[in-house]
C-alpha positions in Angstrom: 0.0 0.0 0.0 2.5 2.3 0.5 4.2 1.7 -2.5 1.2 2.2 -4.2 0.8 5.2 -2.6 4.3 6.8 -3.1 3.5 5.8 -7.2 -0.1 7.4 -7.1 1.9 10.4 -5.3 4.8 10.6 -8.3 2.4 11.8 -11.1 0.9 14.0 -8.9 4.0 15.5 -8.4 5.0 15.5 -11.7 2.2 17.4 -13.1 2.3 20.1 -10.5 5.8 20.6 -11.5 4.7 20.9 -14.9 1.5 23.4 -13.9 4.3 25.6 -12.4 6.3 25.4 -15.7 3.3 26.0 -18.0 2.3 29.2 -16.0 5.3 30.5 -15.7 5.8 30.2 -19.0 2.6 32.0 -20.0 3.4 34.5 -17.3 6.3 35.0 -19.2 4.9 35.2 -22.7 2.7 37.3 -20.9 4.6 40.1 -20.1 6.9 39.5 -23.2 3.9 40.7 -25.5 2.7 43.4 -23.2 6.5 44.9 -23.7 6.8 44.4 -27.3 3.4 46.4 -27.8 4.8 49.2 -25.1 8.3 49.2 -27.2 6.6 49.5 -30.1 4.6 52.7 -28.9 7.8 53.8 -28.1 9.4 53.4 -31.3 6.6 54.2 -33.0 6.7 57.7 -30.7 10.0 58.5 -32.3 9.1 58.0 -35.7 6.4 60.7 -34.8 8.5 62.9 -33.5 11.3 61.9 -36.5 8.2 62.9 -39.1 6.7 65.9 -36.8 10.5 67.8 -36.1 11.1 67.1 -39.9 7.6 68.5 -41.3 7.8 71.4 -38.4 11.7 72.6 -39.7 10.1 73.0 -42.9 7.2 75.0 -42.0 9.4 76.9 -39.8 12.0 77.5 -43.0 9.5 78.4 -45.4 10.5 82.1 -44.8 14.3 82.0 -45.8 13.6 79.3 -48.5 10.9 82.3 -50.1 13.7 84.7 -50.2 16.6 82.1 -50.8 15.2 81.4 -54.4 13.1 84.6 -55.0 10.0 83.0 -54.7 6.3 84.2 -54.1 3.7 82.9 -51.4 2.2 81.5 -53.9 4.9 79.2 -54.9 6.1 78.7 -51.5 2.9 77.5 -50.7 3.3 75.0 -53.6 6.8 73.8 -52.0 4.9 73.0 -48.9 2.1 71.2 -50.7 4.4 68.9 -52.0 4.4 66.7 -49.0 0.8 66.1 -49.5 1.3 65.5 -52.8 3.1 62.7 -52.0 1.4 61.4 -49.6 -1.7 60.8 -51.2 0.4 59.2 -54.1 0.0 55.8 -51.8 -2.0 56.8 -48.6 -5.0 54.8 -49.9 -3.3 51.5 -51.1 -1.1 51.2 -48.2 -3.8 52.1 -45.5 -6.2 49.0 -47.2 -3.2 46.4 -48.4 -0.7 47.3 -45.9 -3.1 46.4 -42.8 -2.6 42.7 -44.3 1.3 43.2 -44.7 4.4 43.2 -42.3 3.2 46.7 -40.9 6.4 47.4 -38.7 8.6 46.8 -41.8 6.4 49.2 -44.1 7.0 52.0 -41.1 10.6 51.1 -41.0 10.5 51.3 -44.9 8.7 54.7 -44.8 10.8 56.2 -42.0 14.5 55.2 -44.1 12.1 57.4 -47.3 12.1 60.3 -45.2 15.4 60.7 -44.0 16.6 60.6 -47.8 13.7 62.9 -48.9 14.8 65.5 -45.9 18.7 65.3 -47.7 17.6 66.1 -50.9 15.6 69.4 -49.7 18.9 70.6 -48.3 21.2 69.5 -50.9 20.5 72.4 -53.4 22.5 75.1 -51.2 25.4 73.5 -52.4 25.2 73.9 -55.9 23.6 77.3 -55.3 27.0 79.6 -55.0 26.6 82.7 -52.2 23.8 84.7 -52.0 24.1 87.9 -52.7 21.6 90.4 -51.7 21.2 93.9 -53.1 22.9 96.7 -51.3 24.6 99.9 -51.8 27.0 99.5 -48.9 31.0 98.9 -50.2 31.9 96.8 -47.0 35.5 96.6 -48.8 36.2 100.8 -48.5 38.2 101.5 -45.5 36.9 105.5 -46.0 35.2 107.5 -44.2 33.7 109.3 -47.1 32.5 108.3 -50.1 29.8 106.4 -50.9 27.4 108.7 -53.3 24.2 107.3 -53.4 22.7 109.5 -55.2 24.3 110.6 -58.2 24.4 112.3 -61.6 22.1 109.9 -64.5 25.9 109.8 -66.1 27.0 107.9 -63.0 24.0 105.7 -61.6 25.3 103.0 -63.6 27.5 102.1 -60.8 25.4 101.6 -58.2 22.1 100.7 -59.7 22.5 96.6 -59.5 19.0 96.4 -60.7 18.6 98.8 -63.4 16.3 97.8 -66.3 19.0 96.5 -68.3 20.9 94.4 -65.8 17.4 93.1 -64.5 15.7 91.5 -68.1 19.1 90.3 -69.2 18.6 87.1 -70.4 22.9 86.2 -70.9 24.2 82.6 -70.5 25.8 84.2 -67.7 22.6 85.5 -65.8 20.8 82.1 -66.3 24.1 80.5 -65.4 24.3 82.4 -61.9 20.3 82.1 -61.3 19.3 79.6 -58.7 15.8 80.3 -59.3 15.0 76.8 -60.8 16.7 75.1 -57.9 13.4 75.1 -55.7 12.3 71.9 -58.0 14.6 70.0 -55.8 12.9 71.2 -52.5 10.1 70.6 -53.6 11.0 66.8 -54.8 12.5 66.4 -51.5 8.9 67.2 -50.1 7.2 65.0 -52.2 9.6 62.1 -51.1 9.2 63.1 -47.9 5.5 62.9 -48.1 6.1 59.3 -49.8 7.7 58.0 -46.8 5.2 59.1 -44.2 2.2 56.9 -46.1 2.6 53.9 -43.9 3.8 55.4 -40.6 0.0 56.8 -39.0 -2.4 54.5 -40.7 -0.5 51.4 -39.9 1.0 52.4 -36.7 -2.5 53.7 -35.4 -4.4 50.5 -36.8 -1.7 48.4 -35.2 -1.8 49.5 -31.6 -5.5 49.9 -31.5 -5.3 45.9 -32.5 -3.6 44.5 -29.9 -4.3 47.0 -27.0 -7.2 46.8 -25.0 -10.1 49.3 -25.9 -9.9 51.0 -22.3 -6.5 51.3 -22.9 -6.6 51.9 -26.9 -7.5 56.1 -26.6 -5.1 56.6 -23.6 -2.4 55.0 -25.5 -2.8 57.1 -28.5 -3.1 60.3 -26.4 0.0 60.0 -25.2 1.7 59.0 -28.6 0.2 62.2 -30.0 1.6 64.2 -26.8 4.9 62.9 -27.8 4.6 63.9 -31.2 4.4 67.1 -30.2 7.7 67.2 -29.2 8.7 66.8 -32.4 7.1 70.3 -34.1 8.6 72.0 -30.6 11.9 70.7 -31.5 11.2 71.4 -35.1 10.9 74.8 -34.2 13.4 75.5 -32.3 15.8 74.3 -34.5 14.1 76.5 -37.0 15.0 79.5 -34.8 18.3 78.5 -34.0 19.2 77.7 -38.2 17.8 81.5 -39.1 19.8 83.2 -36.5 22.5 82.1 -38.7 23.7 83.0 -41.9 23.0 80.8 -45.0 26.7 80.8 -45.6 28.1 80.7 -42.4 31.6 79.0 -42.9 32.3 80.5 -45.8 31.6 84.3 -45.1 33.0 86.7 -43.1 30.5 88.0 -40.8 31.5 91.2 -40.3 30.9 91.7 -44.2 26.8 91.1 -43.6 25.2 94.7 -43.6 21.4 93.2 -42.8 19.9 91.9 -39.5 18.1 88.8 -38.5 14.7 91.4 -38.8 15.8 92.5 -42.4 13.4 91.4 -45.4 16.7 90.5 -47.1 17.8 88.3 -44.5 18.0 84.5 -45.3 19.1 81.7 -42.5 21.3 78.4 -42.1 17.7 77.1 -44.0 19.8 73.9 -45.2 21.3 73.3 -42.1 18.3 71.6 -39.9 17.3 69.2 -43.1 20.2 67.5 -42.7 19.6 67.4 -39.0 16.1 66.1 -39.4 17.3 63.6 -42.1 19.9 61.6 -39.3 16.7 61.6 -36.8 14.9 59.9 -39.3 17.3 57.6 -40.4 17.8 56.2 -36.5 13.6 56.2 -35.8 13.5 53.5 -38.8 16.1 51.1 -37.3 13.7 49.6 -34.4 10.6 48.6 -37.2 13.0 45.8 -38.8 13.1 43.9 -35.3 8.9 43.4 -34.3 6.8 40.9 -35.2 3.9 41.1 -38.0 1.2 41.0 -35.1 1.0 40.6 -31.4 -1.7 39.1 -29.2 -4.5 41.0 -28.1 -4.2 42.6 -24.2 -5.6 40.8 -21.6 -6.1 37.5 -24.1 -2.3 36.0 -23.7 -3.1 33.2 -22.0 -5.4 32.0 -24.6 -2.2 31.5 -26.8 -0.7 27.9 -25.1 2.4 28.1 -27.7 4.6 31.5 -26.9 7.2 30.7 -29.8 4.3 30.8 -32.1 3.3 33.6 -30.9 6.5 35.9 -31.6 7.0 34.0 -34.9 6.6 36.0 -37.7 5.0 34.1 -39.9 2.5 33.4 -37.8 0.1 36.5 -38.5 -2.9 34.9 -38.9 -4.4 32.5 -36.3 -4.3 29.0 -37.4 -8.2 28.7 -37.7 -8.5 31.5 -40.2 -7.2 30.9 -43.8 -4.9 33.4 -44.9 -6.1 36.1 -47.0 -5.2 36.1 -51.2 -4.6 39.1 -52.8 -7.3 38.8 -54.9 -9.8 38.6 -52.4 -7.9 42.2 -51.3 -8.3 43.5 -54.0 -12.2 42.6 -54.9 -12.9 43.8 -51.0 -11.3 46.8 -51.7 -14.6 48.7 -53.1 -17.8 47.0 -51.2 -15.2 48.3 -48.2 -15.1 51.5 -49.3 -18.8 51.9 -50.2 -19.4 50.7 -46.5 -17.1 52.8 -45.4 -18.8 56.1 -47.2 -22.0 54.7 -46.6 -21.8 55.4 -43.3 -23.5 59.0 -42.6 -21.1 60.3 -39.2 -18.1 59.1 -40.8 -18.9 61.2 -44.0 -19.6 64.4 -42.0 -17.0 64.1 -39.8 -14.1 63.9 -43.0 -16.0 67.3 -44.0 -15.5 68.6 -41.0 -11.9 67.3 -41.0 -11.2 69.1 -44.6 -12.3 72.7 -43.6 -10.7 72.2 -39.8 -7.7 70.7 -41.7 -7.7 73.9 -44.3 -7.5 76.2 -41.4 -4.8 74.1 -39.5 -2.5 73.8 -42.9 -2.9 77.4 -43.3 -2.1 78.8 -39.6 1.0 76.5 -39.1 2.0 77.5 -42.7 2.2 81.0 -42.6 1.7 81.7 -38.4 5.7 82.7 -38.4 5.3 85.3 -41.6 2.3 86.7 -39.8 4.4 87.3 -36.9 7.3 88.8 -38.8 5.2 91.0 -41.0 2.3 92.6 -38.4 4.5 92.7 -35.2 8.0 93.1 -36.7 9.5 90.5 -35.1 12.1 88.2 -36.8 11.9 85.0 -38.1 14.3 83.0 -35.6 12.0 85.1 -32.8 8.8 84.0 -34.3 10.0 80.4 -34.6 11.2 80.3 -31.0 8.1 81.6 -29.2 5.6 78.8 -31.5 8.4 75.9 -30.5 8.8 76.8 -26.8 5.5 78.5 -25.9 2.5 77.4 -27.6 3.6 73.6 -29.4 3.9 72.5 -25.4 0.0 74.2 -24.7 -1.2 72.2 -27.6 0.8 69.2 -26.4 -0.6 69.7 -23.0 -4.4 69.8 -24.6 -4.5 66.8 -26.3 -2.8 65.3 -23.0 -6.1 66.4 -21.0 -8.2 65.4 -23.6 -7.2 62.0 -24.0 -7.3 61.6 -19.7 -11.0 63.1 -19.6 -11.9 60.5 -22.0 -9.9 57.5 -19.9 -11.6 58.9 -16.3 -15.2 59.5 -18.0 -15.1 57.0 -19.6 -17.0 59.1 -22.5 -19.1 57.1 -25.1 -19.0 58.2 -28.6 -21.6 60.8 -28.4 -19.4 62.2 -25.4 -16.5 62.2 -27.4 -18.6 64.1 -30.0 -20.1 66.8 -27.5 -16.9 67.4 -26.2 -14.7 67.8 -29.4 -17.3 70.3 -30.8 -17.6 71.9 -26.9 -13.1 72.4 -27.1 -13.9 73.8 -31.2 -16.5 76.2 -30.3 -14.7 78.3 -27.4 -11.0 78.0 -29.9 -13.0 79.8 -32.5 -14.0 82.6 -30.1 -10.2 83.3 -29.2 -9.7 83.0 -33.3 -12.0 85.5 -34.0 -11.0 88.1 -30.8 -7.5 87.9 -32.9 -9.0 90.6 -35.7 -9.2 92.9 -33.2 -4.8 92.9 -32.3 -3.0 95.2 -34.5 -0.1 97.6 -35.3 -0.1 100.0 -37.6 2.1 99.5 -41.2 5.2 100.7 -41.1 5.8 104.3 -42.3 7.9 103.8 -45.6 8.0 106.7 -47.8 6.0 106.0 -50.9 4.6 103.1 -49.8 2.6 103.8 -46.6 3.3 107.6 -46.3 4.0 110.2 -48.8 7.3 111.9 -48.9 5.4 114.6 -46.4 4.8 112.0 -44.0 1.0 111.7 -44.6 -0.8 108.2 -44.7 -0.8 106.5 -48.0 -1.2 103.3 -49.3 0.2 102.4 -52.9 0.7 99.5 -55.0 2.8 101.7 -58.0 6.3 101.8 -57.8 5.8 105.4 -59.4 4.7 106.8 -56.2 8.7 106.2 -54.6 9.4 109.3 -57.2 9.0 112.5 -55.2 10.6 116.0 -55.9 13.1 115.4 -53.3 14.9 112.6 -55.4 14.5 113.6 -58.8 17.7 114.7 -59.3 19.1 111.5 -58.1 17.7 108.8 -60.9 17.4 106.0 -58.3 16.3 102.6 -59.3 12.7 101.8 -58.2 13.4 97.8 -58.0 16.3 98.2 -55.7 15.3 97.2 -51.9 17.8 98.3 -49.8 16.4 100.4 -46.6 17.0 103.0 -44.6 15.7 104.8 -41.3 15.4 108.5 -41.2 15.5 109.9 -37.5 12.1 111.4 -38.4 10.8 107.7 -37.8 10.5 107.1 -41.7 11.7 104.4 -43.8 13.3 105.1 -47.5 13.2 102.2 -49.9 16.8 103.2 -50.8 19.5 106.0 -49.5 18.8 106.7 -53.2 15.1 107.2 -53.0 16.0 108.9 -49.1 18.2 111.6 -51.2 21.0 110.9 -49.6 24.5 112.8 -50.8 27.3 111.1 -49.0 28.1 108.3 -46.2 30.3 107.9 -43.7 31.6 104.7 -42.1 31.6 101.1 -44.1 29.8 98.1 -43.3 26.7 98.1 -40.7 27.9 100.8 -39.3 27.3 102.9 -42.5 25.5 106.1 -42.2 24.5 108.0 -44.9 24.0 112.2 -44.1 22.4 115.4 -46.1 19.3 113.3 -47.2 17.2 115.7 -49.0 13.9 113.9 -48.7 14.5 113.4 -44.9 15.0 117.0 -44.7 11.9 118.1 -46.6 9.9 115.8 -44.0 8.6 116.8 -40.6 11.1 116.2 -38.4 11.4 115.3 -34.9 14.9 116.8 -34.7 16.9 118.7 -37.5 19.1 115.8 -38.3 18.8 115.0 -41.8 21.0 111.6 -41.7 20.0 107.9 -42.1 21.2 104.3 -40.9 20.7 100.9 -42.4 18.0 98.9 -42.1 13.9 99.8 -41.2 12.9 101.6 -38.7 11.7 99.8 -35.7 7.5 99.6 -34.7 6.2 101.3 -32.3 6.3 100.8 -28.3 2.2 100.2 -28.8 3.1 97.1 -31.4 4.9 95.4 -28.6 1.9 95.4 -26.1 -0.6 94.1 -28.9 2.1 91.3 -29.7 2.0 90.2 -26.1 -1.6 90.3 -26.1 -1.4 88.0 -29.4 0.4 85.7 -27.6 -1.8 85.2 -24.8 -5.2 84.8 -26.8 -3.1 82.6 -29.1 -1.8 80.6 -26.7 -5.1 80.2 -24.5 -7.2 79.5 -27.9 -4.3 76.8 -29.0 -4.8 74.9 -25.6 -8.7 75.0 -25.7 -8.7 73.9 -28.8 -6.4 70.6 -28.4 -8.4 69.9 -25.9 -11.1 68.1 -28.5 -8.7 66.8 -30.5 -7.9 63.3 -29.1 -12.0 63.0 -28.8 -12.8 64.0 -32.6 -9.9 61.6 -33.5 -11.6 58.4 -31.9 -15.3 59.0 -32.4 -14.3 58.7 -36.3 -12.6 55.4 -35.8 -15.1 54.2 -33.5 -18.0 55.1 -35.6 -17.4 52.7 -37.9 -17.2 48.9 -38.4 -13.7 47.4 -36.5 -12.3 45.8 -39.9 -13.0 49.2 -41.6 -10.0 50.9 -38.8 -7.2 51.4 -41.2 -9.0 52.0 -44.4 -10.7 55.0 -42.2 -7.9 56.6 -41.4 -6.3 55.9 -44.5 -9.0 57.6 -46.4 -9.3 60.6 -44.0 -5.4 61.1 -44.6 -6.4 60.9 -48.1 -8.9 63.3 -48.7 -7.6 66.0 -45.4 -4.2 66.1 -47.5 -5.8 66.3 -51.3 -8.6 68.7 -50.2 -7.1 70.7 -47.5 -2.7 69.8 -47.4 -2.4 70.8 -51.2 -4.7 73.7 -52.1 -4.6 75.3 -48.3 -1.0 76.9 -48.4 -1.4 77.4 -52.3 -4.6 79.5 -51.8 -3.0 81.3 -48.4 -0.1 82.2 -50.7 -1.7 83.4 -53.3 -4.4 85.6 -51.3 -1.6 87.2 -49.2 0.7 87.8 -51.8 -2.5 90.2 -53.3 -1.1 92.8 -50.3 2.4 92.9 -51.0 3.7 96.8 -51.5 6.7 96.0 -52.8 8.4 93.2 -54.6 11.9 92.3 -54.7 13.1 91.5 -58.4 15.8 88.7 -59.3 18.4 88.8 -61.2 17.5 87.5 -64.4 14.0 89.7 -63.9 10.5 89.1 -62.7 9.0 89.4 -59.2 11.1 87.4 -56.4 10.4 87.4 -52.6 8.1 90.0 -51.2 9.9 92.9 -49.0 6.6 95.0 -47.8 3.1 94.0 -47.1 0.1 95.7 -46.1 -0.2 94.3 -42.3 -3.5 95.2 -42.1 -5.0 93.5 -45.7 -2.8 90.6 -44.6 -4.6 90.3 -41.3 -8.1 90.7 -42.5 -7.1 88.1 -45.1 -5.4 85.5 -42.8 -7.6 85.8 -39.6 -10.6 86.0 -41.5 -10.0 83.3 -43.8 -9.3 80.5 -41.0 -12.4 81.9 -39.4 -14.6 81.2 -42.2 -12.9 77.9 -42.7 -13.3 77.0 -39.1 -17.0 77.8 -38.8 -18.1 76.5 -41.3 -16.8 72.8 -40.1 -19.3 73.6 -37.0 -22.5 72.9 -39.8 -21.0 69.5 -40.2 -20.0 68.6 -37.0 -23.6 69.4 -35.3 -24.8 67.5 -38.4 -22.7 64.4 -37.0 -23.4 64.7 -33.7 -26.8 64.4 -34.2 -27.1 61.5 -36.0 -24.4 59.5 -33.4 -26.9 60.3 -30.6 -30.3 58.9 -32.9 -27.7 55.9 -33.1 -26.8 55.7 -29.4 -30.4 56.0 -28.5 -31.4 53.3 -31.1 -28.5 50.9 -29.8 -29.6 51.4 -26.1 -33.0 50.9 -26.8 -32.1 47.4 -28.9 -29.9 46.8 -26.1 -32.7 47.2 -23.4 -34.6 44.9 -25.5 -32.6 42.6 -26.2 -32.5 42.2 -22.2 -35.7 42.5 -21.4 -36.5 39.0 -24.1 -33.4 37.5 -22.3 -35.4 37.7 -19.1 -38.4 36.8 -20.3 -36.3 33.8 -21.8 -34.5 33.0 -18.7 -38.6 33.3 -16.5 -40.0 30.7 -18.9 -37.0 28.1 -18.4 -37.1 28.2 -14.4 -40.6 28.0 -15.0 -40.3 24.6 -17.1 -37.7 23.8 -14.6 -39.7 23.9 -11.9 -42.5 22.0 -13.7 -40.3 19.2 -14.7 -39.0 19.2 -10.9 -42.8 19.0 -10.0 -43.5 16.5 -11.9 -40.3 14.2 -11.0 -41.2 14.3 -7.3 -45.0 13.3 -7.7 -43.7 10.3 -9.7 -40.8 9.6 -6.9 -43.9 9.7 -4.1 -46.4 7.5 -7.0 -43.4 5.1 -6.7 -43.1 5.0 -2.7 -46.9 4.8 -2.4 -47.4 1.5 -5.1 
């Protein structure tokens, strides 16, 4: 017996020994997945912020690249566009096929895209040779004396650089020295750019939202899109740090520069942070070659018994479902699609995604130029304060927004309510901005007549006054000057200036006749380099700008998270990655091409005065009229903007028929369940019934 017994013990032990093995082996597998999903966030995260500092430096760069290669707004807006050009190239096939591919190796694929699209944006500065700006300043005289500005018609020839002549000449040597084709290559640097970034949202989105758990799924995208932000901050700030710098630094004495950060002529290190962005993206594409095609769903790992089949990569598709042809892709492609559009929210909600999209594209695009043009302030300034001030609000609003929805626990409808709720005040604070302004700049011809009376002119012929007759300036030239009367000359020229003392920035050019003929504030009659600077009152309203900007930014990202879930949860779960495909699609044809092309082209209507290339025809404008320009910008994203409202309502009204109809199916459903269960305790009582009357028939016969 006790033999037997120490045998019947040994299999008992056996298998507990095993039971220990098995679950800590699934405890292991457990936490195995759980950290391959959480390292994939994280790579993911720096692929966003790879793709976000990349995208941000050329938003922030569009400025210096305008004046680099003489371009309009309108074309600059083109440049930009470029990235959504390429984008929709693929977005739609790799949103719907890619969801059945390796989707970590179509990120990683992407990401290595991007790098070598942000190299080839930068590469054209050098081929370029130096730029070379128009001035009238001889940095080269050591004399104290001697630059004549305004001369005799016999001698202008020597100092007008842009003289009819010289301008429209259309020599082998002009078009040999032009650079003004060279934009093409920043342009197909975008485009590649755009290229690469197909796979990385739809994909990586589609992915995590597959094998997290749905309580988890919103949180965890939050805070991917909160690290994303990082990326335009840094984007940014490089930005600001690259136009503080010369665009030849290395290879130009600095002391020989005679304009300013603030100057319209000024152009930065714009080359400089595209080959920074394009190393970033290199390294955020290494992690996507080492994860699996698919991991197990959270909380579900201990349904899987085999863990090497698990991390296998071959093993995408569970044993018990056939794998997919591509045929049957392909034919599922439209009745998806159809579905997809067929689905009333979804469609009013990628309406209101174009117009809110329209007025994003067109804020972030030329936000920086607004702040250079109506406050005076300079580009690296204007980069700096969007990087370090309001990127981090707008990070910190779609943090909140993505922990109301985890606390509340907010259904669809919720989401809804309180995406439109975060829309609604953000357009208030959009529209209290057409109220902040400074007044244009007093340039002589331009804004104010030679007398110093308020002016506005588009004609060049209106820089002609008696004061300057005699001089036979050039009316293309842009090179200006401050008067200590507070007015700005297009020229010393134009400013009827006679001689100059000093060389280099510190030039200063004396017996200006039209400075002399103006009301003065003193009797000097002398002018320096550069515009003169805005008024005391232009610095309060900027600060006030920055507060209602900044509050409205943070409101507004507050919905953001929200709206971005309700449209993938409104819809059928296999339809998640062709959703988000298709809204990349149509927000970048419909609203990331023609936003910044249409924003260009309206603001360039209120330039004063354009600069003119070499080879002729307009370049980069030099003076705008700040308040057209603000009436156009402001207003425009406000029209945009509310209009999106019509839709949104729309949307929301139709999710809450829906919840209402689901709760009531729901209730029900429940109510028949009960019903159900009542009549089978019912039988089941019966049928108890009737067993003990025939137990007691039995004990009685």
């Amino acid at each position: 017996m006790q033999t037997m017994d120490s045998n019947s013990q040994q299999p008992d032990k056996e298998c507990n020994e095993m039971d220990g093995v098995v679950y800590k082996e699934t405890e292991k597998s457990q936490k195995t997945c759980c950290s391959k999903l959480k390292m994939f966030i994280m790579a993911l995260s720096f692929a966003y912020f790879a793709k976000a500092l990349s995208g941000s430096y050329m938003k922030s760069s569009l400025t210096q690249i305008e004046r680099r290669f003489d371009l309009s707004s309108f074309k600059v807006g083109l440049v930009d566009g470029g990235f959504e050009i390429g984008n929709l190239l693929l977005i739609i096939t790799v949103s719907h096929f890619g969801a059945r591919m390796h989707r970590p190796r179509l990120i990683g694929i992407g990401c290595l895209l991007m790098a070598i699209g942000s190299f080839l944006t930068g590469v054209p500065h050098f081929f370029m040779g130096r730029y070379n700006y128009e001035t009238s300043v001889k940095t080269m005289e050591n004399i104290t004396n001697g630059i004549l500005p305004c001369l005799a018609v016999q001698n202008q020839t020597t100092i007008d650089h842009t003289s009819t002549k010289s301008t429209y000449s259309a020599n082998s040597d002009c078009d040999r020295h032009s650079s003004s084709n060279m934009w093409v290559y920043v342009f197909l640097g975008n485009v590649l750019r755009g290229i690469g970034e197909t796979p990385v949202v739809p994909l990586g989105i589609s992915y995590i939202d597959d094998f997290a758990k749905a309580e988890n799924s919103a949180f965890y995208i939050s805070c991917l899109h909160t690290i994303t932000l990082l990326g335009p901050m840094c984007g940014f700030l490089l930005g600001s740090l690259c136009a503080k710098l010369y665009v030849d630094i290395g290879f130009v004495n600095a002391d020989s520069v005679t304009i300013t950060p603030k100057d319209a002529r000024w152009v930065g290190a714009w080359w400089l942070g595209f080959l920074v962005s394009s190393v970033v993206m290199l390294l955020s594409s290494i992690a996507f070659w080492f994860f699996p095609k698919s991991l197990p769903k959270q909380g579900e790992e201990n349904k899987i018994k085999n863990s090497h089949e698990l991390f296998k990569e071959n093993s995408s598709v569970p044993s018990n479902i056939p794998a997919e042809k591509l045929s049957g892709i392909v034919k599922g492609f439209i009745p998806s699609l159809r579905k997809l559009l067929g689905t009333a929210p979804y469609f009013l909600l990628l309406c209101m995604c174009i117009l809110h999209f329209n007025y994003f594209i067109g804020l972030i695009t030329f936000k920086a130029k607004y702040m250079e043009q109506h406050f005076g302030q300079s580009a690296s300034k204007a980069n700096f304060l969007i990087g370090i001030i309001q990127l981090p609000v707008v990070s910190a609003g779609i943090f909140t927004g993505g922990l109301i929805m985890k606390k509340y626990k907010l259904s669809v409808v919720g989401a809804a309510q309180l995406s439109f709720g975060a829309s609604l005040v953000g357009y208030v604070f959009l529209i209290s901005q057409m109220g902040i302004t400074c007044d244009n700049s007093n340039v002589a011809g331009l804004t104010v007549t030679y007398d110093g009376k308020p002016q506005l002119s588009y004609s060049e012929t209106t820089l002609l006054s008696q004061c300057n007759n005699d001089c036979a300036c050039s009316l293309k030239q842009w090179d200006p000057v401050c008067a200590y009367n507070g007015i700005t000359y297009v020229s010393p020229c134009l400013a009827g200036c006679k001689y100059s003392s000093g060389a280099g920035k510190s030039t200063v050019y004396h017996n200006c006749t039209c400075v002399a003929s103006a009301p003065l504030l003193s009797r000097n009659s002398s002018a320096i380099l550069g515009q003169c600077p805005r008024k005391k009152e232009c610095s309060v309203s900027f600060i006030v700008y920055m507060v209602i900007t900044t509050i409205g930014a943070f409101i507004n990202s507050v919905g953001g998270t929200p709206g971005y879930m309700v449209i993938i949860r409104c819809i059928s779960p296999e339809l998640k990655s062709l959703a988000v495909g298709l809204q990349n699609l149509v927000i970048r044809t419909l609203g990331g091409i023609p936003a910044p092309v249409y924003f260009g082209a309206l603001i360039d209507t209120t330039c004063l005065k354009w600069g003119i290339k070499k080879c002729g025809g307009k370049g980069a404008c030099r003076l705008y009229n700040i308040e057209a320009y603000r009436y156009i910008f402001i207003g425009l994203m406000s029209a945009l903007s509310g209009t999106s409202f019509l839709f949104q309502i729309a949307a929301i009204v139709l999710l809450r028929a829906k919840y209402k109809s689901s709760q009531k199916n729901t209730a029900e459903e429940a109510h028949g369940q009960e019903e159900t269960e009542t009549i089978k305790m019912v039988q089941m009582m019966a049928n108890e019934d009737n067993q003990s009357n025939k137990t007691l028939d039995h004990k009685d016969e």
